[in-house]
Backbone and ligand atoms as CSV (ligand in chain L), in Angstrom:
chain,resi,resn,atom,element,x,y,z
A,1,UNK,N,N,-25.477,-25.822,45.086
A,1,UNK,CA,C,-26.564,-26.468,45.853
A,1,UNK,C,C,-27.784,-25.538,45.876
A,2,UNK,N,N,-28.473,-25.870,45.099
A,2,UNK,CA,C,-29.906,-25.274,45.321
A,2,UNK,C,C,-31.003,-25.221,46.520
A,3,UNK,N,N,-30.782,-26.342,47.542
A,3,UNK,CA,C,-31.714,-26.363,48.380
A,3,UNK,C,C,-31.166,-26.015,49.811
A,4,UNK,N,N,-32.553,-25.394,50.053
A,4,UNK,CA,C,-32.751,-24.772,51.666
A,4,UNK,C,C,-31.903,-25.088,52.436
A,5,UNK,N,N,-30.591,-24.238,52.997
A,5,UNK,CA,C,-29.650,-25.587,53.824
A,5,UNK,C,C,-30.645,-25.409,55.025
A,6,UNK,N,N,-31.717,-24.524,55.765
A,6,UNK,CA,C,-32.434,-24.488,57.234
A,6,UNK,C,C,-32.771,-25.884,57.146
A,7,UNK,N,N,-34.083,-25.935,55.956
A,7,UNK,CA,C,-34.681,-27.363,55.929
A,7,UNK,C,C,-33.828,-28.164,55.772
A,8,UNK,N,N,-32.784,-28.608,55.084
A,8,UNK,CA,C,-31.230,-29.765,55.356
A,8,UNK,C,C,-31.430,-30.000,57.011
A,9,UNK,N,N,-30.482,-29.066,57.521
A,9,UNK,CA,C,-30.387,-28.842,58.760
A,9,UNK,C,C,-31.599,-29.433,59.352
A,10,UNK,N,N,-32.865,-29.101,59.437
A,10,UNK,CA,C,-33.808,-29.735,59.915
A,10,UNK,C,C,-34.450,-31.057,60.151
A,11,UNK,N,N,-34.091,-32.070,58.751
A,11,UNK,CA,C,-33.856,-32.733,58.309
A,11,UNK,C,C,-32.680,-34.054,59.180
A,12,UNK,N,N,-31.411,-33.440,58.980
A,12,UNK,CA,C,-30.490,-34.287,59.623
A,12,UNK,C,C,-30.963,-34.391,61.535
A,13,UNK,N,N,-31.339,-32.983,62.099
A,13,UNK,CA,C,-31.848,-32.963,63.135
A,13,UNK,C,C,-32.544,-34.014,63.964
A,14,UNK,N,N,-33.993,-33.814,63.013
A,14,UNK,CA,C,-35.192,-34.995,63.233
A,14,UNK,C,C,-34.771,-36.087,63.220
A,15,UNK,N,N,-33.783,-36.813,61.729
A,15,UNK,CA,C,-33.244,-38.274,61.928
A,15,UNK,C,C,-32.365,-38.308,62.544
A,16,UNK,N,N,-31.464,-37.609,62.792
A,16,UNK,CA,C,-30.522,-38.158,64.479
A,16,UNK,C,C,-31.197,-38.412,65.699
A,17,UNK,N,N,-32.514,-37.695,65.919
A,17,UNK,CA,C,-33.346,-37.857,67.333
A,17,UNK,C,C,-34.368,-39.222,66.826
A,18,UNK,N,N,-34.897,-39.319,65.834
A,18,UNK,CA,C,-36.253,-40.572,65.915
A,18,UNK,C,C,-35.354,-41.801,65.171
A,19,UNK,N,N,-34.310,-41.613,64.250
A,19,UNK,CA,C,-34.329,-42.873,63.193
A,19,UNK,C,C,-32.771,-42.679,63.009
A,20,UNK,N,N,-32.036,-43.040,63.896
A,20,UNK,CA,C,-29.994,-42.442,63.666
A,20,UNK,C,C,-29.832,-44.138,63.064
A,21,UNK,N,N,-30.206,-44.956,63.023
A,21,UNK,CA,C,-29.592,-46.320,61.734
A,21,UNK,C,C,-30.293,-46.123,60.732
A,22,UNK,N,N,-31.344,-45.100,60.313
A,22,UNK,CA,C,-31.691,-45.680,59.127
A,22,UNK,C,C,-30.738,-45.331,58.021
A,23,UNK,N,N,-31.363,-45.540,56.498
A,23,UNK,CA,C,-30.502,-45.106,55.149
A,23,UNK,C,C,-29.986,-43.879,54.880
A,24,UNK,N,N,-31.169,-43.188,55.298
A,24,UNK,CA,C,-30.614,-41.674,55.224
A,24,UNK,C,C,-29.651,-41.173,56.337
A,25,UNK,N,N,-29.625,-41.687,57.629
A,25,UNK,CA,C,-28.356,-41.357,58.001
A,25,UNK,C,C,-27.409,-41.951,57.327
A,26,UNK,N,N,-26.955,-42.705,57.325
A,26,UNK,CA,C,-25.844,-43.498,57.480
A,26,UNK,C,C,-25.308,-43.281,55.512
A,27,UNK,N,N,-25.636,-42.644,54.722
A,27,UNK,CA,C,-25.424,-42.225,53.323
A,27,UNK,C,C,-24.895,-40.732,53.590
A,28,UNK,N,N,-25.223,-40.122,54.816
A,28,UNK,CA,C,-25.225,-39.084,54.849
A,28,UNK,C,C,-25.702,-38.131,54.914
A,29,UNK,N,N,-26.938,-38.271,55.400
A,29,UNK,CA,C,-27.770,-37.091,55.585
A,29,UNK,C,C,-28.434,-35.938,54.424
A,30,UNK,N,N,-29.209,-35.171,54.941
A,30,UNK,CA,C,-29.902,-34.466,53.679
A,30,UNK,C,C,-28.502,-33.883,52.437
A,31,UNK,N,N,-27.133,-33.276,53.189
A,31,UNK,CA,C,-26.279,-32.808,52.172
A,31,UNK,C,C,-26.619,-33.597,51.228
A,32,UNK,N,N,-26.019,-35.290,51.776
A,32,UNK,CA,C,-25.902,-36.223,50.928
A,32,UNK,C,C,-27.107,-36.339,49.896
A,33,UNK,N,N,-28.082,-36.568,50.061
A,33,UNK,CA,C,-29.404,-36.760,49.902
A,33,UNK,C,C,-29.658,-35.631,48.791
A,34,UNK,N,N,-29.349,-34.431,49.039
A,34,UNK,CA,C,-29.403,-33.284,47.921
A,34,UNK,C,C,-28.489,-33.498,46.860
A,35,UNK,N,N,-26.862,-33.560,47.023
A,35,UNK,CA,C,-26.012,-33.936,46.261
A,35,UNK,C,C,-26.386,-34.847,45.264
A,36,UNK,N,N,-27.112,-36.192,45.377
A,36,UNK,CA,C,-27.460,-36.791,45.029
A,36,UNK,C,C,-28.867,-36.283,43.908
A,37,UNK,N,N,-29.681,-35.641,44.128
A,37,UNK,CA,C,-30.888,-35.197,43.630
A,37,UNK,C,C,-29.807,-33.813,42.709
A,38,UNK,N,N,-29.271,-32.992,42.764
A,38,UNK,CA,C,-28.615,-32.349,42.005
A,38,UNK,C,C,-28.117,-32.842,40.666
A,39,UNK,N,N,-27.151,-33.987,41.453
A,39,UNK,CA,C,-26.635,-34.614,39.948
A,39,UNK,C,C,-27.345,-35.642,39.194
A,40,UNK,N,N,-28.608,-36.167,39.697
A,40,UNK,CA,C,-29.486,-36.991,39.260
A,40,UNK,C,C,-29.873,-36.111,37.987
A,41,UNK,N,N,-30.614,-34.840,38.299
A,41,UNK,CA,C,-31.226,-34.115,37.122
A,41,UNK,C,C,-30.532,-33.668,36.429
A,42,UNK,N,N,-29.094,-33.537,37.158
A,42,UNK,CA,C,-28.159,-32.974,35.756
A,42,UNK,C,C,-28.114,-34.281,34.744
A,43,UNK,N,N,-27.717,-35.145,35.165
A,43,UNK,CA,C,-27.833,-36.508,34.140
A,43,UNK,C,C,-29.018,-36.671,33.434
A,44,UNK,N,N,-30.363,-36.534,33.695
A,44,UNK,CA,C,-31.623,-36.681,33.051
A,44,UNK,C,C,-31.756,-35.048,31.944
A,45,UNK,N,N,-31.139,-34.222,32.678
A,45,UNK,CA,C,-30.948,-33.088,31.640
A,45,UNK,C,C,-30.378,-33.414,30.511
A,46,UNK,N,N,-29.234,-33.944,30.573
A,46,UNK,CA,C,-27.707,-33.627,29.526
A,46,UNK,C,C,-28.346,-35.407,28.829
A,47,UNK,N,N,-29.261,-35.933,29.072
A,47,UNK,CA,C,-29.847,-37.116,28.434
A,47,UNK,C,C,-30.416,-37.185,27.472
A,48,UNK,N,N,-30.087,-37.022,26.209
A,48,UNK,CA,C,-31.331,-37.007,24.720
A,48,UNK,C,C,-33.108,-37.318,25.422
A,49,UNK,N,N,-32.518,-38.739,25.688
A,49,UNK,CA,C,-33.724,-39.423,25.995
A,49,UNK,C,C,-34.833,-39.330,26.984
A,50,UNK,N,N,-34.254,-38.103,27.424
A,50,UNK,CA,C,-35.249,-37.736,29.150
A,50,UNK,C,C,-35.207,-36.142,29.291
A,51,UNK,N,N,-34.234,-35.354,28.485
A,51,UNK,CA,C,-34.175,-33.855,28.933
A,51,UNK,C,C,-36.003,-33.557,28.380
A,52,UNK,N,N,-36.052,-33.735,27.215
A,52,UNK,CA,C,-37.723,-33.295,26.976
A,52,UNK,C,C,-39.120,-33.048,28.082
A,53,UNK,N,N,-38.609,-34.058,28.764
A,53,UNK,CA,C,-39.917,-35.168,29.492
A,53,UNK,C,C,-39.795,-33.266,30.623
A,54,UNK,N,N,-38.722,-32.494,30.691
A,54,UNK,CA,C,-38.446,-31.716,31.846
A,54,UNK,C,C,-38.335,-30.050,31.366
A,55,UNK,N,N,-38.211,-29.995,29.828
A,55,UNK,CA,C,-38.039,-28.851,29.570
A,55,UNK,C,C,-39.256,-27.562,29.952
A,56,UNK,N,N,-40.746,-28.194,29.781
A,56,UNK,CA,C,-41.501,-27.113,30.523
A,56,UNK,C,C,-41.331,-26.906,31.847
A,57,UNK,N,N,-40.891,-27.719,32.688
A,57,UNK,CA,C,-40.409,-26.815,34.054
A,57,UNK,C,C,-38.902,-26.466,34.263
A,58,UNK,N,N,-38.267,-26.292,33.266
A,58,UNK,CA,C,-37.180,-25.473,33.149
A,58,UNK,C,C,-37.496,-24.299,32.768
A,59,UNK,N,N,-38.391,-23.939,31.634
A,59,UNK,CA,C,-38.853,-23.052,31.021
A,59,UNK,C,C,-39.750,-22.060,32.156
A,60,UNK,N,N,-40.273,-22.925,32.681
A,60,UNK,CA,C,-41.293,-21.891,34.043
A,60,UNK,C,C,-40.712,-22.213,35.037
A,61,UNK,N,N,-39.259,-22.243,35.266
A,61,UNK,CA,C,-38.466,-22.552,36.182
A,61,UNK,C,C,-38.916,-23.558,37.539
A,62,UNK,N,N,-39.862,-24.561,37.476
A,62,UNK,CA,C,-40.126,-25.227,38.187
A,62,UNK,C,C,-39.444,-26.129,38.491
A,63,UNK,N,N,-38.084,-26.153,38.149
A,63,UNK,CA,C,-36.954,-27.192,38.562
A,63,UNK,C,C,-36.752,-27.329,40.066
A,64,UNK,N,N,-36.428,-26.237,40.483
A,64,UNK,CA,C,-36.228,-26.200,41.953
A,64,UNK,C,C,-37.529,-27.068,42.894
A,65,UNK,N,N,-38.347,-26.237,42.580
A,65,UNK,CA,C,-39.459,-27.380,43.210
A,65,UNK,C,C,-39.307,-28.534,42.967
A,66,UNK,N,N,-39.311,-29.143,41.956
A,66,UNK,CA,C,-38.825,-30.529,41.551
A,66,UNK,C,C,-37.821,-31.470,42.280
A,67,UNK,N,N,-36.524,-30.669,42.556
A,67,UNK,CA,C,-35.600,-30.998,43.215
A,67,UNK,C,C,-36.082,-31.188,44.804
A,68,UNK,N,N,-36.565,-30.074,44.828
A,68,UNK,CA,C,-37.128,-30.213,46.651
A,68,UNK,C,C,-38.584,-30.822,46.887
A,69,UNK,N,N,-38.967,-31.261,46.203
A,69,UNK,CA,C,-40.136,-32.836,46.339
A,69,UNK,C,C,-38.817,-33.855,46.263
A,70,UNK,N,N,-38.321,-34.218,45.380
A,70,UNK,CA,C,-37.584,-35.044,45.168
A,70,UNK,C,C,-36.618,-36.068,46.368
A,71,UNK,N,N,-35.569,-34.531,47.000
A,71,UNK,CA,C,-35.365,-34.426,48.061
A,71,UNK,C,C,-36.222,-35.026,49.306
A,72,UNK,N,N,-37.376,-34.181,49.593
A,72,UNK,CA,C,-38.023,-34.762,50.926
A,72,UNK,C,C,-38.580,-36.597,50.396
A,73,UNK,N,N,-38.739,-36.995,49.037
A,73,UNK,CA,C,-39.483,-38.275,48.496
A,73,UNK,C,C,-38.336,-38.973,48.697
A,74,UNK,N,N,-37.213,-39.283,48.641
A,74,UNK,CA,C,-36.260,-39.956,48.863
A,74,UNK,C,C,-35.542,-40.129,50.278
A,75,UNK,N,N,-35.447,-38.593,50.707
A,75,UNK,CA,C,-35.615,-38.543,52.580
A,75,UNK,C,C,-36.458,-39.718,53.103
A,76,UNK,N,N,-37.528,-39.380,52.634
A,76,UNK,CA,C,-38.477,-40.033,53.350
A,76,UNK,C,C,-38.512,-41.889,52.793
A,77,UNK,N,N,-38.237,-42.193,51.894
A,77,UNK,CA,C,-37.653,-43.365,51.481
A,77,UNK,C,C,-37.126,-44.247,51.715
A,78,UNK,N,N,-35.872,-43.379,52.038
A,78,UNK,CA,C,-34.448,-44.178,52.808
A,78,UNK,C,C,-34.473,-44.063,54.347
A,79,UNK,N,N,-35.914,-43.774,54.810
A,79,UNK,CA,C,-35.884,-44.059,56.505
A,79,UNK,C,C,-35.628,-42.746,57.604
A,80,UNK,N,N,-35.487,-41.700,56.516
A,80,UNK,CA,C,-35.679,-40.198,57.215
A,80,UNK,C,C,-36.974,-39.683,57.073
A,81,UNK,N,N,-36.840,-38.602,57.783
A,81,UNK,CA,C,-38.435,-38.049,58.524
A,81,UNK,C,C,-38.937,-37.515,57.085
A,82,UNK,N,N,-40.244,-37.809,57.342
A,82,UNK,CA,C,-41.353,-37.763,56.337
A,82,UNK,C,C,-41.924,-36.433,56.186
A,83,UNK,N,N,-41.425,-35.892,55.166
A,83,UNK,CA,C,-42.003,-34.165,54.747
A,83,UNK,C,C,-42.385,-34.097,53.501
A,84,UNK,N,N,-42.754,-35.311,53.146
A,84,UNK,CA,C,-43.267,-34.898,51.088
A,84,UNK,C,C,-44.386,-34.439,51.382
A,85,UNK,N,N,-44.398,-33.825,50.653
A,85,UNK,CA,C,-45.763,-32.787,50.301
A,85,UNK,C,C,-46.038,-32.662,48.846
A,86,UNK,N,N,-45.258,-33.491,48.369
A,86,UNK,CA,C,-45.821,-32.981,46.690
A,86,UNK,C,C,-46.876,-34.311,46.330
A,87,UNK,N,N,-47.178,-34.302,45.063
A,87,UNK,CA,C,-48.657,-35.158,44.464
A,87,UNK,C,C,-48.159,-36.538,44.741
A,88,UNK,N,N,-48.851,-37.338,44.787
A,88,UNK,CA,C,-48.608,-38.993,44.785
A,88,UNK,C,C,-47.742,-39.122,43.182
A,89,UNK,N,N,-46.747,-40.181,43.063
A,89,UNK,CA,C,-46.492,-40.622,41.658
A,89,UNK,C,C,-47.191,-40.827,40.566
A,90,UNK,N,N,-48.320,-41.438,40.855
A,90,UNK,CA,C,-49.779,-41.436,39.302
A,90,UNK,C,C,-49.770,-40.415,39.225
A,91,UNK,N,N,-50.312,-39.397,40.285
A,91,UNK,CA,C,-50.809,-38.234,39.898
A,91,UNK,C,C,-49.861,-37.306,38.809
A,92,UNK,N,N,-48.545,-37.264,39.672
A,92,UNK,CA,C,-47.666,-36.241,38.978
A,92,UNK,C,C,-47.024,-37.014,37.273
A,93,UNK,N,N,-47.064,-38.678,37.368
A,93,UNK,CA,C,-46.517,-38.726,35.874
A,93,UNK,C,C,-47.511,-39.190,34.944
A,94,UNK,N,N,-48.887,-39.271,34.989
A,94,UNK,CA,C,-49.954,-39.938,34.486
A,94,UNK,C,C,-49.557,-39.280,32.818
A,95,UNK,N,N,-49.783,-38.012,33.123
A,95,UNK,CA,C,-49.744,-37.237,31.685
A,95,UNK,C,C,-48.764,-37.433,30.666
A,96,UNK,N,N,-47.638,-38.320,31.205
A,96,UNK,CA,C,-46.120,-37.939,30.814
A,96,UNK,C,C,-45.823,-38.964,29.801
A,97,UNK,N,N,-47.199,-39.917,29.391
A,97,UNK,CA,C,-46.904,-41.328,28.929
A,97,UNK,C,C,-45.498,-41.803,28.995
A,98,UNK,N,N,-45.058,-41.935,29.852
A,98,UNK,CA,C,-43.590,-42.746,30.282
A,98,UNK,C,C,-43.717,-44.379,30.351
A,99,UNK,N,N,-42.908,-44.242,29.122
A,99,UNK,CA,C,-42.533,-46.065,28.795
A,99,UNK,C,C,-41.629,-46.948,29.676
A,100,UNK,N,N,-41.650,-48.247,29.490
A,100,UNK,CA,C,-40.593,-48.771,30.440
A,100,UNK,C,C,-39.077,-48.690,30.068
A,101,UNK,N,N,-38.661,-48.542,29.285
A,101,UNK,CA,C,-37.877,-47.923,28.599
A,101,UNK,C,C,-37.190,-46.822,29.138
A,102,UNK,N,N,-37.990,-45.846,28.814
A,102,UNK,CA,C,-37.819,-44.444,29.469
A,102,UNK,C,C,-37.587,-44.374,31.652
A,103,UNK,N,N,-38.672,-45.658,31.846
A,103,UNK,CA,C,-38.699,-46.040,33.335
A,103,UNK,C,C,-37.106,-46.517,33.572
A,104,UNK,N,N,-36.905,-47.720,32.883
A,104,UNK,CA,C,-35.292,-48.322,33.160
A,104,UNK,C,C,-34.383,-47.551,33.372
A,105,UNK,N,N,-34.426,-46.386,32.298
A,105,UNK,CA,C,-33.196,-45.689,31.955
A,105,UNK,C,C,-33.080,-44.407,33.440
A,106,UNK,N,N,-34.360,-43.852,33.728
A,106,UNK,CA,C,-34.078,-42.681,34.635
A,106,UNK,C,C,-33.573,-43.665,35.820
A,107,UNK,N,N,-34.412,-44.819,35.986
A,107,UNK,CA,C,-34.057,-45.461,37.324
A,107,UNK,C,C,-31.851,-46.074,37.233
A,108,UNK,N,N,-32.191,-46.394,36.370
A,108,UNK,CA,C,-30.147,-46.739,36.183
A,108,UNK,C,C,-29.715,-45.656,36.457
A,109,UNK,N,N,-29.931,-44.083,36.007
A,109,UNK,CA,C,-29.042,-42.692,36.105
A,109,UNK,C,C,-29.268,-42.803,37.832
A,110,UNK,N,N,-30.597,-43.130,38.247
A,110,UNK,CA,C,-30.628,-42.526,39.954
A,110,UNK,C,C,-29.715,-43.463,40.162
A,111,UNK,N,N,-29.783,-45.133,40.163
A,111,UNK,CA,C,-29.009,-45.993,40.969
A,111,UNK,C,C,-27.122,-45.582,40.430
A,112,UNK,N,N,-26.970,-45.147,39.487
A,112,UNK,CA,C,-25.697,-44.583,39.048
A,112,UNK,C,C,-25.333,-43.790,39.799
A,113,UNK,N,N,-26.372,-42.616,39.862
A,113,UNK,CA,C,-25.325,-41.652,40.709
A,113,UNK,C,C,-25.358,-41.789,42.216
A,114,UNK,N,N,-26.244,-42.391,43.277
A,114,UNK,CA,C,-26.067,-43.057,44.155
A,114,UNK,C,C,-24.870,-43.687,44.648
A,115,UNK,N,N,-24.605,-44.705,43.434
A,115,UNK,CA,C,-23.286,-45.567,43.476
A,115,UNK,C,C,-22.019,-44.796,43.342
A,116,UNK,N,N,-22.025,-43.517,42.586
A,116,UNK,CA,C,-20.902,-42.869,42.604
A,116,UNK,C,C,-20.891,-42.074,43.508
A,117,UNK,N,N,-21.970,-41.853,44.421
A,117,UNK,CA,C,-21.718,-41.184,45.406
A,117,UNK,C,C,-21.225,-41.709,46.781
A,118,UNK,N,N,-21.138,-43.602,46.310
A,118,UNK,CA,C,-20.758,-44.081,47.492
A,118,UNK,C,C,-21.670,-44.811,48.086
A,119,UNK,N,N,-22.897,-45.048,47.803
A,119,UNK,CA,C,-23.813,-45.331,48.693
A,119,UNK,C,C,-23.633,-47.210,48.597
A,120,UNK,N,N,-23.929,-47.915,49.909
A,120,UNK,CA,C,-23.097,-48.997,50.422
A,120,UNK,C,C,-24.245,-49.685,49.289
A,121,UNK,N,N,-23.757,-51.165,48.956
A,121,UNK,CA,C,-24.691,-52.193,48.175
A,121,UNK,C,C,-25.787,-52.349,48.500
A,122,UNK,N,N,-26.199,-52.248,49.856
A,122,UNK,CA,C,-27.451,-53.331,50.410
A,122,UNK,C,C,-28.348,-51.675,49.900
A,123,UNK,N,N,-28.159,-50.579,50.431
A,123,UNK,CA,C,-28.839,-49.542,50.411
A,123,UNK,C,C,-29.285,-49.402,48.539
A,124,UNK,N,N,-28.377,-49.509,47.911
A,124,UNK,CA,C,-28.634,-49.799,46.328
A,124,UNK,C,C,-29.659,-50.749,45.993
A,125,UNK,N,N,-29.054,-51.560,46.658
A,125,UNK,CA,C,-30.329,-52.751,46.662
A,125,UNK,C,C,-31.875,-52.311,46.729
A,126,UNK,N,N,-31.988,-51.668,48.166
A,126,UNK,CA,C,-32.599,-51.736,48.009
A,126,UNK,C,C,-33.714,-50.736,47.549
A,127,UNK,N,N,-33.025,-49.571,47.450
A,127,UNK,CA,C,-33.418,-48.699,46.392
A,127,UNK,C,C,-34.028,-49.146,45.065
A,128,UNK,N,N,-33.528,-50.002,44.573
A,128,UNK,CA,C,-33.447,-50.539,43.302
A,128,UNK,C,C,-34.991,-51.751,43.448
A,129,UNK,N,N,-35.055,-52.354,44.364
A,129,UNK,CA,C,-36.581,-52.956,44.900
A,129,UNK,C,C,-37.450,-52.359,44.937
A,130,UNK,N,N,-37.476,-51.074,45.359
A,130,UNK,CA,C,-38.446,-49.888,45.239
A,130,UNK,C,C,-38.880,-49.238,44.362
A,131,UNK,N,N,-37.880,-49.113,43.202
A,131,UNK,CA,C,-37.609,-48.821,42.002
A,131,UNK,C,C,-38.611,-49.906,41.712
A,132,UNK,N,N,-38.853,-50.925,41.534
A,132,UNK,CA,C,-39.379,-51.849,40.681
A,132,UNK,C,C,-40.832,-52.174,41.318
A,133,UNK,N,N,-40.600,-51.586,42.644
A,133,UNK,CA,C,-42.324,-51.687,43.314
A,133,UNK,C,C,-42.864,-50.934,42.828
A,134,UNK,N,N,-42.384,-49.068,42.517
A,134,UNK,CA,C,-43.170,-48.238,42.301
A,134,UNK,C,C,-43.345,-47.853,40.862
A,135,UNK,N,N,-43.119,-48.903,39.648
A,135,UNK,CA,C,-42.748,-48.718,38.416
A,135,UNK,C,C,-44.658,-48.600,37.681
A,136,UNK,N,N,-45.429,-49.347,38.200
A,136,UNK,CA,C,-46.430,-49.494,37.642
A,136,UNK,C,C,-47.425,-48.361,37.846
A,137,UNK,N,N,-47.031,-47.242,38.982
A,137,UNK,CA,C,-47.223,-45.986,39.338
A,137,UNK,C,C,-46.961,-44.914,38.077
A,138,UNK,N,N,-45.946,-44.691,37.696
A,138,UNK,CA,C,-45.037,-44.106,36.680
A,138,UNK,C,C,-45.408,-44.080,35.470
A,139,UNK,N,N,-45.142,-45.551,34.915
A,139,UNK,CA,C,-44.753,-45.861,33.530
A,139,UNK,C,C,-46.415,-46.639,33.229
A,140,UNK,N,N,-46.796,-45.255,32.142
A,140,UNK,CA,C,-48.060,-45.214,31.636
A,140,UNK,C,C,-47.898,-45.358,29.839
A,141,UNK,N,N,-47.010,-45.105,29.802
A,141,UNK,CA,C,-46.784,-45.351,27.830
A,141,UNK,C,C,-46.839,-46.542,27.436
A,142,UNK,N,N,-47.955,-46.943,26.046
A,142,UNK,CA,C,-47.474,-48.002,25.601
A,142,UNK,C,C,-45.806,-48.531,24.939
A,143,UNK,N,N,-45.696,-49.300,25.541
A,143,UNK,CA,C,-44.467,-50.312,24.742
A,143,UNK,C,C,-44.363,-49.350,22.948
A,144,UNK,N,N,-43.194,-49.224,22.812
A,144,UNK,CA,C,-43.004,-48.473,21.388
A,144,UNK,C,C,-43.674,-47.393,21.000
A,145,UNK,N,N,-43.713,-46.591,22.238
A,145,UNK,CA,C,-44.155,-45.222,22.486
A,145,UNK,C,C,-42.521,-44.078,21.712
A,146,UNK,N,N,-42.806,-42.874,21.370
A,146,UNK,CA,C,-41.340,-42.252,20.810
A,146,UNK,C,C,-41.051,-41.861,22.204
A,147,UNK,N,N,-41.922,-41.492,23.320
A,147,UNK,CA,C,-40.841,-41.587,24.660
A,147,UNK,C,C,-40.073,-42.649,25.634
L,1,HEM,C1,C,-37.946,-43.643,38.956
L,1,HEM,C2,C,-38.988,-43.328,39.698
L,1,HEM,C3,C,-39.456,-41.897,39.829
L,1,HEM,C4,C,-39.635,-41.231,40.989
L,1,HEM,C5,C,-39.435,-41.751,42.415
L,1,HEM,C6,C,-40.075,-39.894,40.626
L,1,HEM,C7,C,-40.383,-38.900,41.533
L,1,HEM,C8,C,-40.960,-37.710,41.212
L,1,HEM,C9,C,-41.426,-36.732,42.165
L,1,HEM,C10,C,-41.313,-36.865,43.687
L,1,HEM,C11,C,-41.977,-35.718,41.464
L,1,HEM,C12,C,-42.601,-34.439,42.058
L,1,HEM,C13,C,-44.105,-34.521,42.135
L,1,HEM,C14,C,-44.646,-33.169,42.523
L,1,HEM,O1,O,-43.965,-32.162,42.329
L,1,HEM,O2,O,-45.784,-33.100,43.032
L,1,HEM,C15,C,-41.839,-36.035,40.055
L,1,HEM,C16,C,-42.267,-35.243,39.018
L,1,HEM,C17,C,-41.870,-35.428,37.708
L,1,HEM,N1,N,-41.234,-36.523,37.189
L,1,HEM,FE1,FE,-40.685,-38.142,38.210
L,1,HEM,N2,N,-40.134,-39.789,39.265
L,1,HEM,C18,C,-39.760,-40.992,38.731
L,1,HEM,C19,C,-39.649,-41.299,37.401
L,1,HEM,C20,C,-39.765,-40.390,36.371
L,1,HEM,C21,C,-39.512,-40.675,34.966
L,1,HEM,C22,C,-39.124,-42.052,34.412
L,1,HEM,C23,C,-39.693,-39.513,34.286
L,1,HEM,C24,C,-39.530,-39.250,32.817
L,1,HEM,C25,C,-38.357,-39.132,32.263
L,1,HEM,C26,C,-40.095,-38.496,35.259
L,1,HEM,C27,C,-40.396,-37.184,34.973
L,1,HEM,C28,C,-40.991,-36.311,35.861
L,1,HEM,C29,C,-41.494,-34.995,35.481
L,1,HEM,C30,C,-41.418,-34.357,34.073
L,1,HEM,C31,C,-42.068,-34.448,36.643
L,1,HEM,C32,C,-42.765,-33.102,36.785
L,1,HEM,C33,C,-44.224,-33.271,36.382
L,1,HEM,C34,C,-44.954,-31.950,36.440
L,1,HEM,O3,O,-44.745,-31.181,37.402
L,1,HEM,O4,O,-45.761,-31.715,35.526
L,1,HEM,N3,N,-40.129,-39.069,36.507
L,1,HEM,N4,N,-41.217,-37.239,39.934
């Protein structure tokens, strides 16, 4: 586990006092929530089709950061307390020309490992709605792009 267990801890804190039904409790809290963001990137790593899109911030070790935007963007998602601090979605994938293609596939690995982590249907659901709200944010490549 790479991330901060204080901020975890902090995390589960805040949503037991303002928001104890939302998604992020009830999946499990930040552990959960990290667990989840861990094995997400291991899957987009060990992926032909997506490790590229990530190798310069492996290389300047900016993974970790990655993971912990990731973390608080999905916290904050599923109905836990709101701490993103990293760039809006245009901003951070504008450059990345990401096809829909390339969009489908990372979004199936997240809703995959979610599901193997247990997470109940409706919460998939509606993950997966969000997924498709925030796609036009993202996915900037033309159609029959090599990414
Ligand atoms: C499925 C919806 C997606 C969500 C919710 C999402 C979320 C995020 C977040 C929160 C960041 C951090 C922004 C920051 O650090 O300021 C990020 C960065 C990044 N994402 Fe995504 N992402 C999505 C799809 C994708 C796809 C499809 C790819 C390509 C395979 C991708 C590749 C990257 C890369 C390479 C970065 C780092 C960019 C950089 O720092 O230069 N993301 N994403």
């Amino acid at each position: 586990m790479t991330q901060d267990a204080a901020l975890l801890g902090q995390l589960d804190n805040e949503a037991q006092q303002t928001n104890p039904s939302s998604a992020f409790v009830a999946i499990g809290g930040a552990g959960a929530v990290s667990a989840v963001v861990e094995e997400f990137y291991s899957r987009l790593l060990a992926d032909p089709a997506t490790t590229g899109f990530f190798t310069p911030l492996v290389e300047s070790d900016g993974l970790a950061a990655l993971k912990r935007h990731q973390v608080l963007m999905l916290t904050k998602v599923l109905g836990g307390p709101d701490r993103y601090a990293g760039r809006d979605l245009q901003t951070s994938h504008g450059h990345l020309a990401i096809t829909d293609e390339t969009y489908r596939r990372v979004s199936l690995h997240l809703l995959t490992v979610m599901h193997d982590f247990k997470v109940p249907m409706d919460i998939l659901q509606a993950a997966d709605g969000i997924l498709g709200s925030v796609r036009p944010l993202v996915v900037t490549g033309a159609h029959g792009d090599a990414q």
